[in-house]
RODO-2510 file (C-alpha; in nm, 4 decimals, decimal comma):
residues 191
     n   res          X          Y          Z
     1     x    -1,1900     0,0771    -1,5238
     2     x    -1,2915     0,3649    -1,8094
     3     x    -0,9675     0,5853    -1,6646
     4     x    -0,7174     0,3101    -1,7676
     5     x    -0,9117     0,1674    -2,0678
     6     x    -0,8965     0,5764    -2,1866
     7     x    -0,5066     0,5932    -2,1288
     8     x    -0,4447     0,2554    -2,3097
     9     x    -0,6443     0,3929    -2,6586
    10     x    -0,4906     0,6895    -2,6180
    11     x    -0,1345     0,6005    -2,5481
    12     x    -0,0979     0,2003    -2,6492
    13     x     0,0256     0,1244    -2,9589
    14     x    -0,0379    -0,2343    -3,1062
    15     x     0,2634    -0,4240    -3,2274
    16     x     0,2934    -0,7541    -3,4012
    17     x     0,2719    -1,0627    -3,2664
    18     x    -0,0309    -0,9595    -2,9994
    19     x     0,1569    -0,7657    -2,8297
    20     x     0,0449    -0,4466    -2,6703
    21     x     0,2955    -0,1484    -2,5324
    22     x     0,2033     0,0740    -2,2859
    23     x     0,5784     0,1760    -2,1698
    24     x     0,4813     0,5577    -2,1948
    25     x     0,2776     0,5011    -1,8605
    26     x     0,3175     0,1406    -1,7229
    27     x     0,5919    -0,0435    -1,7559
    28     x     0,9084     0,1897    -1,8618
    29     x     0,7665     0,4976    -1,7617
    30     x     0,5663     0,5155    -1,4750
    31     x     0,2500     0,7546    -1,4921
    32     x     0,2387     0,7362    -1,0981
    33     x    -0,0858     0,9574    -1,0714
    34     x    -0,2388     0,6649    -1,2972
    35     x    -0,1123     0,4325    -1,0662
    36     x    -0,2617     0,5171    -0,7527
    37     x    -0,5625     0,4938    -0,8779
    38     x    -0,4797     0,1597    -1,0033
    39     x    -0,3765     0,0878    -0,6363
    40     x    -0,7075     0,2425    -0,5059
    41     x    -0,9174     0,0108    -0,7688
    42     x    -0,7004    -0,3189    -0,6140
    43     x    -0,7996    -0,2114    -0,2664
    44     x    -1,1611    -0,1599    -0,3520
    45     x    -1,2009    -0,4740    -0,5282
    46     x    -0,9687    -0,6843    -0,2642
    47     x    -1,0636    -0,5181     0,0527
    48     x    -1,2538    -0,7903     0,2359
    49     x    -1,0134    -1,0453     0,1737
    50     x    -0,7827    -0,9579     0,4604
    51     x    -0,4602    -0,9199     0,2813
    52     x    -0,1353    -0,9636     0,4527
    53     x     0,0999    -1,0090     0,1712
    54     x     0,1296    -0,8710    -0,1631
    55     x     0,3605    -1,0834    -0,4274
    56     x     0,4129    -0,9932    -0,7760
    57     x     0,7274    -1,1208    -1,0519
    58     x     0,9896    -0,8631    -1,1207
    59     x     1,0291    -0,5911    -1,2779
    60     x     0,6960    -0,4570    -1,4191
    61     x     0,4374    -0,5690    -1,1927
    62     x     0,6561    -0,4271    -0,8695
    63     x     0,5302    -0,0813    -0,9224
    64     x     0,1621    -0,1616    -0,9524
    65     x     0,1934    -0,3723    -0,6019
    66     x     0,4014    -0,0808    -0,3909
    67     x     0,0683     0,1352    -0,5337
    68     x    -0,1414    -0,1371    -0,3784
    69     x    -0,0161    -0,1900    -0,1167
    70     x     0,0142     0,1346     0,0609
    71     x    -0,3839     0,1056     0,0311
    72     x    -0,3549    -0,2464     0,1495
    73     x    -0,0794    -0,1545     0,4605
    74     x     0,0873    -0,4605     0,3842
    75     x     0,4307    -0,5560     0,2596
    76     x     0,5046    -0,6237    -0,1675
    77     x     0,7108    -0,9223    -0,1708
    78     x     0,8618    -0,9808    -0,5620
    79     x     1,0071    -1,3257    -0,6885
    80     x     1,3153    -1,2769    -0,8527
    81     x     1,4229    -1,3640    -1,2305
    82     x     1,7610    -1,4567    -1,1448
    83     x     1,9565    -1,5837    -0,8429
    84     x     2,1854    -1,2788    -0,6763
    85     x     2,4254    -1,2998    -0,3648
    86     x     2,2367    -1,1262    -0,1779
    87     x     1,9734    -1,4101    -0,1822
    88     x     2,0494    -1,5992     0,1090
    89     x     1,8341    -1,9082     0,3029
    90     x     1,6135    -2,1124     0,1591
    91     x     1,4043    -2,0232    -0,1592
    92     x     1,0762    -2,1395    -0,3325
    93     x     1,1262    -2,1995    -0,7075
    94     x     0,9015    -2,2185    -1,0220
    95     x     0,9437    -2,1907    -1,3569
    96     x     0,7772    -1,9107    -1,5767
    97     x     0,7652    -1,8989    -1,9262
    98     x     0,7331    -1,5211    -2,0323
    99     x     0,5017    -1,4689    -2,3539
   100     x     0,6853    -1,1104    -2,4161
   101     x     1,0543    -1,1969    -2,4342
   102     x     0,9567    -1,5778    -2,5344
   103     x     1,2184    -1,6989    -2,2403
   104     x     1,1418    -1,9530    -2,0058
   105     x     1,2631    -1,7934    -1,5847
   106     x     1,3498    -1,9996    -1,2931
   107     x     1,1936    -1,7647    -1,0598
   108     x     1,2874    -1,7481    -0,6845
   109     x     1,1495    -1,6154    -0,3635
   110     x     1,3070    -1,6282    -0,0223
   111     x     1,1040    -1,8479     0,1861
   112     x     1,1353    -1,6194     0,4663
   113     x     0,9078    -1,3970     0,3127
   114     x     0,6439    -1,6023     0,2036
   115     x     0,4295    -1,8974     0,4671
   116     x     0,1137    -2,0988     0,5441
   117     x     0,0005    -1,8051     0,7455
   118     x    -0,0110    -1,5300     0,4412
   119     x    -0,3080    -1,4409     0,2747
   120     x    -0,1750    -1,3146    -0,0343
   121     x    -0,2860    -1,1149    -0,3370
   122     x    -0,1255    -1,2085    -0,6944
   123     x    -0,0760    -0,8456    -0,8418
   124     x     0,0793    -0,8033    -1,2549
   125     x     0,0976    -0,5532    -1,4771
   126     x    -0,0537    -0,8206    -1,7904
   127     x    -0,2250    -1,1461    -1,7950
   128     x    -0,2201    -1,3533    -2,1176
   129     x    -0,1383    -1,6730    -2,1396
   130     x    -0,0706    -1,6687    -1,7782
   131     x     0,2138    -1,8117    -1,7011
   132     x     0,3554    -1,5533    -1,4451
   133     x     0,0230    -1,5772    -1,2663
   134     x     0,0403    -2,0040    -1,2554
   135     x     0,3959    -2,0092    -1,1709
   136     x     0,3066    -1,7381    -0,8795
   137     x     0,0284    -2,0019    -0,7589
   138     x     0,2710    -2,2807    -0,7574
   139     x     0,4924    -2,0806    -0,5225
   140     x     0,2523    -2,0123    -0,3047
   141     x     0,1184    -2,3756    -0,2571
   142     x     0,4731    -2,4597    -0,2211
   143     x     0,4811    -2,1823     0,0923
   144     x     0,1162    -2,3099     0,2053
   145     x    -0,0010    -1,9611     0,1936
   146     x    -0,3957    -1,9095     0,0895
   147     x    -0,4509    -1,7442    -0,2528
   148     x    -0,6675    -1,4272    -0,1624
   149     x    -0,7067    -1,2779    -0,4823
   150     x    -0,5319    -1,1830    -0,8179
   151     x    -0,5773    -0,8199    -0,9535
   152     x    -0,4366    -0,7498    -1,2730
   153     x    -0,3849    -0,4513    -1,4670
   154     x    -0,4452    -0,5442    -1,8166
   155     x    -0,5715    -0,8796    -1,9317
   156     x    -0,4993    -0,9775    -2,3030
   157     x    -0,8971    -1,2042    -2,2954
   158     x    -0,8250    -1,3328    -2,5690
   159     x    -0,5401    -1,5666    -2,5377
   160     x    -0,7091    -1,7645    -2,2137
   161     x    -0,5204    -1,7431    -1,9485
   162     x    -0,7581    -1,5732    -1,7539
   163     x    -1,0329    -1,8016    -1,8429
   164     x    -0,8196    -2,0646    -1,7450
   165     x    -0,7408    -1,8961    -1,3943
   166     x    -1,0800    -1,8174    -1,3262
   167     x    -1,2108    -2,1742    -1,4043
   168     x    -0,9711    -2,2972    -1,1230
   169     x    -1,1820    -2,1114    -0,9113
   170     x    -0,9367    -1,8097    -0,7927
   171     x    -1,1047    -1,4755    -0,7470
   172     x    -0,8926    -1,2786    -1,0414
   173     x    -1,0132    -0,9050    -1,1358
   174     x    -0,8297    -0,7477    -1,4319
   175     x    -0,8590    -0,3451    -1,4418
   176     x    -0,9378    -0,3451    -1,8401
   177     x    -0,9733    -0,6712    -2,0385
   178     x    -0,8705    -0,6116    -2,4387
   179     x    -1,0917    -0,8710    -2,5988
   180     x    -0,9201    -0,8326    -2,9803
   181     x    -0,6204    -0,6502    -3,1204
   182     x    -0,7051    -0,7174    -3,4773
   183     x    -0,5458    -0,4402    -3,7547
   184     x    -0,4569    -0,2464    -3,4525
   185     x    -0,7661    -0,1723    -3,3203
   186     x    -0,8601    -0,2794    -2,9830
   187     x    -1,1767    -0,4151    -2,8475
   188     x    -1,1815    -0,4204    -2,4522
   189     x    -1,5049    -0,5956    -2,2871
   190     x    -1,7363    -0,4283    -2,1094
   191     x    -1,7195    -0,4460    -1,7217
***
């Protein structure tokens, strides 16, 4: 997607460690023209999978999935980092190591929300190593529910988890795919 690969150059900035931000428009601050077409793009790419459920990890990827979903006319459902009082019932839980903070989340989702009849679609803001993504799968096996799609907003190619998703055999579409970060520059592949 040229729009999004455009706004990345121009407003990314390349930190250490293979780590890109993109808080001016993504995930701090919200560009929310930018993300409509995102949601657009998901729908396009999705729309003969007959969607009923959209699920996503908090916090970041909850904005992209509202956007997608009010093209999709379906509800976002979010696992949770952290058990609250307000959770209450029964809950399907994974583990999810996250490659930006480097902390390893017992994430939850109310079981209510989630079943065998759901055709879902995975939706996150990043992909790299993918362990959001895997421990997002392994909730919804545990729920029964059929594994649609997983659209992704920026993919970080080179550090696999997407190859690895892919070679599982899920249908997974990233918006821009950044092949290399090297010296700051970045290389995205061609769609």
């Amino acid at each position: 997607m040229e729009l999004l690969k455009e706004r990345i150059r121009k407003d990314g900035n390349v930190k250490e460690g293979n780590i890109i931000k993109v808080d001016s428009f993504l995930n701090h601050q919200i560009d929310i023209a930018l993300m409509m077409e995102l949601g657009k793009e998901f729908k396009r790419l999705f729309e003969n999978e007959n969607i009923t459920k959209i699920i996503t990890i908090e916090a970041s990827g909850i904005a992209v999935g509202c956007m997608a979903a009010q093209y999709f006319q379906v509800p976002v459902v979010f696992a949770k980092k952290s058990e609250s009082k307000n959770i209450d019932g029964d809950v399907y839980r994974t583990s999810v190591m996250s490659y930006t903070h480097g902390v390893e989340y017992t994430v939850i989702l109310e079981k209510r929300f989630l079943s065998a009849e759901d055709r879902i679609l995975i939706i996150d803001d990043f992909l790299a190593t993918g362990k959001a993504q895997f421990g997002l799968l392994d909730i919804s096996r545990q729920a029964g529910a059929t594994v649609a799609g997983i659209g992704i907003v920026i993919e970080k190619g080179f550090q696999g988890g997407g190859d690895q998703i892919r070679k599982d055999g899920y249908n997974l579409h990233s918006l821009a795919i950044i092949d290399s970060m090297e010296h700051g520059a970045l290389r995205f592949r061609d769609s």
